[in-house]
N, C-alpha and C positions, 0 to 999 in steps of 0.2 A: 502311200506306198510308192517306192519307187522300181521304174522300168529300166532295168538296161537292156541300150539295143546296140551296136556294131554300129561303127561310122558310116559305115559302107549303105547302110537302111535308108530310106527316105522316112519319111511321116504322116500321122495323119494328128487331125487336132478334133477339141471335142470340149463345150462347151460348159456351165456352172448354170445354177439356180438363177433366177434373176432377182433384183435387187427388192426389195422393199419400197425402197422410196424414202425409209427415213434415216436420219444420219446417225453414225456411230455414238454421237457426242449425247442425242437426245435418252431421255432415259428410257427404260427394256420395256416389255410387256407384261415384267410378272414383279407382284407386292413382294417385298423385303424384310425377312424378319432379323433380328438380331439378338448376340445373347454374350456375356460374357464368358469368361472361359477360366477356370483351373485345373487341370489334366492331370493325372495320374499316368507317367509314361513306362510303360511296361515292356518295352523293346531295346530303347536304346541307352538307358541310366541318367537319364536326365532330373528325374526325382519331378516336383510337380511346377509345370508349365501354365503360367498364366496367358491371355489374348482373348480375340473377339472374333468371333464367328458371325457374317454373312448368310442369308442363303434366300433360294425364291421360299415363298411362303403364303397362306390362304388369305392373310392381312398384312399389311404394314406394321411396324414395331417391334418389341420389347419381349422377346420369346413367345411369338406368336407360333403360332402351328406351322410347318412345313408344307411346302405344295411340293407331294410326293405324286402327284399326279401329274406333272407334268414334266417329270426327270424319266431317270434321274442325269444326273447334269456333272460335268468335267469339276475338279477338284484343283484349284489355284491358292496358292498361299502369298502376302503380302509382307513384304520386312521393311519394317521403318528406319528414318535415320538416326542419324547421332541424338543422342537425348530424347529424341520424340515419341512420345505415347500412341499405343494402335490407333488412337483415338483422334489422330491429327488427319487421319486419311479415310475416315469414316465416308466423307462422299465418295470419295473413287471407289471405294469398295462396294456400297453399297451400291452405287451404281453399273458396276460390272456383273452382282447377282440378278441384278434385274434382266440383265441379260442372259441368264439360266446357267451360271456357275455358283458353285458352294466355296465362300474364300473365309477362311483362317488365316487371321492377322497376330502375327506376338507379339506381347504386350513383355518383354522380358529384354534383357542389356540396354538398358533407359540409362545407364548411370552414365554420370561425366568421365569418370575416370578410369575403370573399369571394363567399360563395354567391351565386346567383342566381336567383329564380324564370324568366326570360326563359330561360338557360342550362338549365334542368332541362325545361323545353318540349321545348329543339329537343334536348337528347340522347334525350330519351324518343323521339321523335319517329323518331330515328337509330334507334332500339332497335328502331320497333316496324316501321321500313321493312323492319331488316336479318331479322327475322320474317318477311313477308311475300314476300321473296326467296326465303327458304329454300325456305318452303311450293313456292314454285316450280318450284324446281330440285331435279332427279331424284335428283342425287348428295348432297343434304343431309339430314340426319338429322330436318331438318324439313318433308320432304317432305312433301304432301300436305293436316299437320295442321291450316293456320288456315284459315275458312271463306273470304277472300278480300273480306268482307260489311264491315258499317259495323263500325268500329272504339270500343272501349269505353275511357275513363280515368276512375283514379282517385288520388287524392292527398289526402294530411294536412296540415293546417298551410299550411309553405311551399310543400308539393307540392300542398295541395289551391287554395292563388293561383296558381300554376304552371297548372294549368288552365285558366284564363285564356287563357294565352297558345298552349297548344296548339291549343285550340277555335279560336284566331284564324288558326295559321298552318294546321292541318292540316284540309280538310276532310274527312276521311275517320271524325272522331273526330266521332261521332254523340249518345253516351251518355256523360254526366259524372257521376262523384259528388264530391264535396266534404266530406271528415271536418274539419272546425275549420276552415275555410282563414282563414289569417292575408290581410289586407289594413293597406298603408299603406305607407311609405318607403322600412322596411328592404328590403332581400334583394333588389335591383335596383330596389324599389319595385313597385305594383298598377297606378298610374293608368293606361297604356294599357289593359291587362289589364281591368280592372275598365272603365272609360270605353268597349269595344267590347263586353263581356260582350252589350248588348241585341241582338246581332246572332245570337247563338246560338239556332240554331232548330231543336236537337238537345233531348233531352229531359233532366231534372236532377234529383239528388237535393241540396240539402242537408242534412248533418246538424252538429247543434252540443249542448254541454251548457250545461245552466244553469247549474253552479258549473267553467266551465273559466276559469282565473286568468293563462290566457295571451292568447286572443282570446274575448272577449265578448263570449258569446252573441246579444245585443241591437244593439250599435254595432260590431261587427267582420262578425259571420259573416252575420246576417240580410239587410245588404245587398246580398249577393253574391244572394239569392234572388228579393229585390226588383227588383236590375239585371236581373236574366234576364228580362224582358217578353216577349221573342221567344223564350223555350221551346213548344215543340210541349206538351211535359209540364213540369212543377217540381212539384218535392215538398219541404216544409221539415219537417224530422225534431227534435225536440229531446226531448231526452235529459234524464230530469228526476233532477237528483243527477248528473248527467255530467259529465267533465271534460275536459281537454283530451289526454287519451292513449289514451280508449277503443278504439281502432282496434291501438298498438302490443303487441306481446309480452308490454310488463310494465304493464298499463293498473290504472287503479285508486291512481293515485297519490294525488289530491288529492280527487276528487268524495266524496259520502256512499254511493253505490251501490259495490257490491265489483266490482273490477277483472272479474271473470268476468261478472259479469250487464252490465258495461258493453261486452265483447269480445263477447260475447252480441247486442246490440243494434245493432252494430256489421256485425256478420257478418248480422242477421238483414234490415236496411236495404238495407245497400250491396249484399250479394250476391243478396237479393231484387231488388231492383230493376234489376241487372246483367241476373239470370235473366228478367226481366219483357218488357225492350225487346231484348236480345240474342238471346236465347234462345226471345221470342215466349211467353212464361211468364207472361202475364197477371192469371192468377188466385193468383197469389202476393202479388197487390196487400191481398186480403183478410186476408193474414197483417202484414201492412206496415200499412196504412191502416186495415181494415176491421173486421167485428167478430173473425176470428182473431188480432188482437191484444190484444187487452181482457186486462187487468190486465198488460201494459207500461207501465214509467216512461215513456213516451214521449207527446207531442202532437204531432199533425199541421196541416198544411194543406196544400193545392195548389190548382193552377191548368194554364191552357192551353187550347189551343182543337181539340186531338187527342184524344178519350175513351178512357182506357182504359176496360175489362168486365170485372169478376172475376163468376162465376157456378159454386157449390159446392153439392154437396151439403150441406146443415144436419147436422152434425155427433152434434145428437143428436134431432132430431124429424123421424119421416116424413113423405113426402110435402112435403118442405120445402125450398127451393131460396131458398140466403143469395145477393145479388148487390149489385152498387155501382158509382161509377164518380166522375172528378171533371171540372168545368172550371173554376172559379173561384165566388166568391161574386157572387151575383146570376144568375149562369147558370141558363138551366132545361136540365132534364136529362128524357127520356123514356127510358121501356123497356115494350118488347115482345114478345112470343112466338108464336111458331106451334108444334102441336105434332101430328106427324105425324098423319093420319087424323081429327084435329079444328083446321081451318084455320076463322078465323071473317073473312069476307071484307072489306074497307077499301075505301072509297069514293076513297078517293087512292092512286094508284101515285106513289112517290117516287122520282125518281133517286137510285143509291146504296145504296137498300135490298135487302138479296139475296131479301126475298119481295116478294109481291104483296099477300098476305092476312096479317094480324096481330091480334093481342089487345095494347091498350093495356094494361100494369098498372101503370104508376105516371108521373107527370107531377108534377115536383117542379120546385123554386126551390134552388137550394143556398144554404145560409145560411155564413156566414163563411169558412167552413175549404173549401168548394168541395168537399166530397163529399157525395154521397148515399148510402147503402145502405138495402137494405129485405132483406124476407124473403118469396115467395111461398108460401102453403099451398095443394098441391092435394088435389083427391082422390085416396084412398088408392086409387084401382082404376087409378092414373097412376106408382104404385111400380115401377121399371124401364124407363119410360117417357124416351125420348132429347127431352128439350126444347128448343128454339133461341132465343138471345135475341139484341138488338143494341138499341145504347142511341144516342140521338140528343140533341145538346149544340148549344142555340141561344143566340145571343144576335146583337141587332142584325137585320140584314139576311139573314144565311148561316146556317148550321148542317152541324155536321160527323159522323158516322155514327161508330161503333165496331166494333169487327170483330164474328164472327160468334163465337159461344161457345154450344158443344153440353154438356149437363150430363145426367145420365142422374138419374133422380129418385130417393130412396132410398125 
């Protein structure tokens, strides 16, 4: 949710869950089951919709039972690329259920010559309604399991310009990631697709390699991140030595980086960021963006006018609390804490702010890449101590609040 408050307000800041300890890329906590798919689309006339369905489950495998016990869980769809079968992206996917989403993959505009990005929209589309039914309905095997909540996509190549088009027609599809996406003529062609992109005011990742030989880094893929203006969030991810398969089964074709550390970065992007805005997993930005990513082939930038908050315990220095957040370059960005039993009291009440009383500790500018992080040191007699932060992103006239994020001090 976002706060507006008046430029004229100061802030207060407020801090996120703390981390786990293990990293995006490693796999979830919950067994994976899978199942093929032929749907009978009763909504939008799509006539019957082939793919594969993802989800957590009581076992691993082959239309195993559902773990409807431990959802139910955000609903994400996957669109593959030019020619390629659901079945070329079978790790990523199931690896993102593991992490407690239900993903529908289509298995339909496979052809050489034919295909369509606009077509692989609206089947996904069919895929992710005929989900949401189930969930519904008492007699379906999918009962219960999808949260009902803003719906996630993601797609490669053709699938990842396909996005586009879904963002345009569905609005329920909140959170986009983009692996390579091709833009231009072929495969129905981009230009509505791309031409409405600035309307999306859902949040975005994209990711791209520097040596991918199919859509270029720079003149294909970066556009699409640029068109996004009216993202709440964007994120642009690139992948250094990346190519253009990192995301598929058999990655690692062409770039200098080995297929695994590219499926690696791949999984650690897209599914972070999945978990971030879906899932309310904020502080996995830090693994993504922040300093828990440091010595990743990868460079970032973002932007937006929604602030995320990662706020962690410093990994290996006491008393140390690593935090960060982004809006674009030139933005300022504030962050503040209160911390139980030592409130230091503000001469300004802000609308939006969840305290009253705050300690300013950093008031920055972001330079280029539109993130800020820092590191607080406190006193060591503050080791165990529950801290609160929330971060305040102005520019212009308005300014917008960040959620609250509680971090327990090491």
């Amino acid at each position: 949710m976002r706060h507006t408050i008046i430029m004229s307000g100061l802030l207060a800041l407020l801090c996120t869950t703390p981390t786990t300890g293990q990293s995006i890329e490693d796999p979830g906590p919950l067994a994976v089951g899978w199942r093929t798919l032929i749907v009978a689309d009763t909504h939008y006339g799509n006539g019957n919709v082939a793919g594969r369905i993802y989800y957590p489950a009581q076992t691993a495998g082959l239309e195993t039972a559902p773990n409807v016990a431990a959802g139910p869980y955000p609903l994400v769809s996957f669109m593959h690329g030019w020619t390629q079968p659901a079945s070329d992206y079978d790790e990523f996917c199931t690896h993102l259920a593991s992490w407690g989403f239900v993903v529908v993959s289509n298995n339909t505009e496979t052809g050489i010559f034919i295909a369509s990005m606009l077509r692989e929209a609206s089947d996904t589309r069919s895929l992710m309604q005929w989900v949401e039914d189930g969930t519904q309905n008492a007699s379906s095997w999918l009962h219960n399991m999808t949260d009902l909540g803003d719906w996630g996509t993601c797609g490669h190549s053709m699938g990842g310009g396909a996005v586009s088009y879904l963002v345009r027609e569905e609005a329920r599809v909140r959170v986009a990631v983009m692996f390579e996406p091709y833009q231009g003529g072929l495969l129905g062609g981009s230009t509505v697709g791309f031409g409405d992109f600035d309307n999306f005011t859902g949040d975005l990742l994209v990711v791209a390699g520097t040596q991918d030989l199919t859509n270029n880094w720079s003149s294909t893929v970066r556009p699409w991140y640029t068109q996004a203006s009216g993202a709440g969030r964007r994120v642009w991810y690139l992948i250094q030595g990346g190519d253009h398969f990192g995301s598929t089964d058999w990655a690692g074709t062409n770039g200098s980086l080995s297929g695994a550390e590219q499926h690696r970065l791949h999984r650690r992007s897209g599914t972070g960021f999945l978990r971030a805005e879906l899932r309310a997993e904020e502080n996995l930005y830090d693994q993504i963006l922040g300093a828990g990513s440091a010595g990743d082939p990868a460079t970032h930038e973002a932007a937006g006018d929604d602030p995320p908050l990662w706020a962690v315990p410093h990994p290996t220095l006491a008393a140390t609390v690593r935090y960060g957040s982004f809006g674009g370059g030139g933005m300022r960005l504030r962050f503040g804490l209160v911390s139980p039993g030592r409130p230091r009291a503000s001469s300004v009440q802000t609308p939006g702010l969840t305290y009253g009383s705050l300690r300013l500790v950093q008031d920055s500018v972001a330079g280029p890449t539109g993130l800020v992080e820092s590191v607080l040191t406190l006193p060591g007699s503050l080791s165990g101590t529950v801290l609160s932060f929330q971060a305040v992103l102005s520019g212009g006239l308005s300014s917008q609040t960040s959620r609250v994020a509680a971090v327990i001090v090491p």
